[in-house]
C-alpha positions in Angstrom: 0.0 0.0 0.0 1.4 3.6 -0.7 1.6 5.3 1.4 -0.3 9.2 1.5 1.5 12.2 2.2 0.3 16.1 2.2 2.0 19.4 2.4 0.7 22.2 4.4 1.9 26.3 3.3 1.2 28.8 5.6 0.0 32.2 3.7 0.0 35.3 5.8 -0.1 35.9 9.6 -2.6 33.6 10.6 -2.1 29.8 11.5 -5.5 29.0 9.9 -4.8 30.7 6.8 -3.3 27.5 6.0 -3.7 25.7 2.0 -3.8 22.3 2.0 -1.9 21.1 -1.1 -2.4 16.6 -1.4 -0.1 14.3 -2.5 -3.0 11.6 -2.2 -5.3 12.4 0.2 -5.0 14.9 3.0 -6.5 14.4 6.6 -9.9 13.5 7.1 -12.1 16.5 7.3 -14.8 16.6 9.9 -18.2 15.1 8.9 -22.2 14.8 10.0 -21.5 18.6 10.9 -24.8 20.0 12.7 -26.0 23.1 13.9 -29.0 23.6 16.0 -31.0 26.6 18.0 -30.6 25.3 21.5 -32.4 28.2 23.4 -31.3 30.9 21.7 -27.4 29.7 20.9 -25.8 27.9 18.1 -25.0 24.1 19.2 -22.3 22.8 16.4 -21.3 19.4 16.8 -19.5 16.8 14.4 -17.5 13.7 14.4 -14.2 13.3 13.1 -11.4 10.5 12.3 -9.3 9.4 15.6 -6.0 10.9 15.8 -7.4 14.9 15.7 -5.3 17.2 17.4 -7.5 20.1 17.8 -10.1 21.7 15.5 -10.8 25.5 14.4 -14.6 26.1 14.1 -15.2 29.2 11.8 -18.4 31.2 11.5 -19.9 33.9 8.5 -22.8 35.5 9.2 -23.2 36.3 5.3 -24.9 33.9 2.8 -21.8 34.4 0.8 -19.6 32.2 3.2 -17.2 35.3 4.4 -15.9 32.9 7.4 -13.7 33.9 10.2 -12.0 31.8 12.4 -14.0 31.4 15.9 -13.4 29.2 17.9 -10.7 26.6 18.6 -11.5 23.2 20.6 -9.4 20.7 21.4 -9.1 16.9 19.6 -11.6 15.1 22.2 -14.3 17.8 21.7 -16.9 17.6 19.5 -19.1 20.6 20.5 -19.5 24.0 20.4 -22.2 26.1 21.5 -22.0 29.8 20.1 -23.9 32.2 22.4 -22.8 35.3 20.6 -25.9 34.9 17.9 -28.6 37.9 17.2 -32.0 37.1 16.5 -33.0 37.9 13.1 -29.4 36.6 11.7 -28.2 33.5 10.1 -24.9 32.1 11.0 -22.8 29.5 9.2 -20.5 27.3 10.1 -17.3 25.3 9.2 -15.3 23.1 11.0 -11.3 22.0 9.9 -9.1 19.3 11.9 -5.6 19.7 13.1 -3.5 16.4 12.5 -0.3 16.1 14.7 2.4 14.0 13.2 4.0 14.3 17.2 0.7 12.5 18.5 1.1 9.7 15.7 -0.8 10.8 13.0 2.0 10.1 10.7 2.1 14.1 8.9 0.9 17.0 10.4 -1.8 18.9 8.6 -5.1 20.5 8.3 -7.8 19.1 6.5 -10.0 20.6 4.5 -12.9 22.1 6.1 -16.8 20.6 6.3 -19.4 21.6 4.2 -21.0 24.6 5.6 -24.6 24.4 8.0 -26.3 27.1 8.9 -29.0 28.4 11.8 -31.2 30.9 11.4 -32.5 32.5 14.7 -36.0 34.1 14.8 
């Protein structure tokens, strides 16, 4: 079996301004990505592939997907509850795994992000 490699190339300041560039397949990307109205906050959850390291969770309040990074949780979390919504407003959200090759992942690297879900509060 061949074994799958990727390259990650920061761009800019920021750590999540990351491009992931495959050789094969990167890291598994988050998946089954939800987002709820639990009393007036946004309740994200997902599942992900053993052997995250941490995960960025970015939100866009814009149909147009202009995300920001959010929050960060770390690798045994899969939850995060945004109370800073507005009524009136839909948020999306994306989520994007960390991969550690120091925790045995093999390379580090970020996957790509989720598919976007979104929450409209009344």
């Amino acid at each position: 079996m061949a074994r799958k490699t990727w390259t990650v190339f920061a761009a800019a300041a920021s750590a999540l301004a990351l491009v992931l560039a495959c050789g094969g397949e990167g890291p598994p990307a988050p998946y089954n990505v939800t987002v709820s109205n639990l009393a007036g906050a946004a309740d994200l959850r997902w599942e992900c592939d053993v052997g995250a390291d941490r995960f960025v969770i970015q939100r866009s309040d814009t149909v147009d997907y202009n995300f920001r990074d959010w929050a960060w949780k770390a690798g045994a979390e899969r939850e995060f509850i945004d109370y800073e919504v507005v009524a009136g407003n839909t948020y999306y959200y994306r989520v994007a795994a960390w991969y550690d090759a120091a925790s045995g992942g093999g390379t580090s690297g970020w996957s790509e992000y989720s598919q976007p879900v979104s929450v409209k509060f009344e």
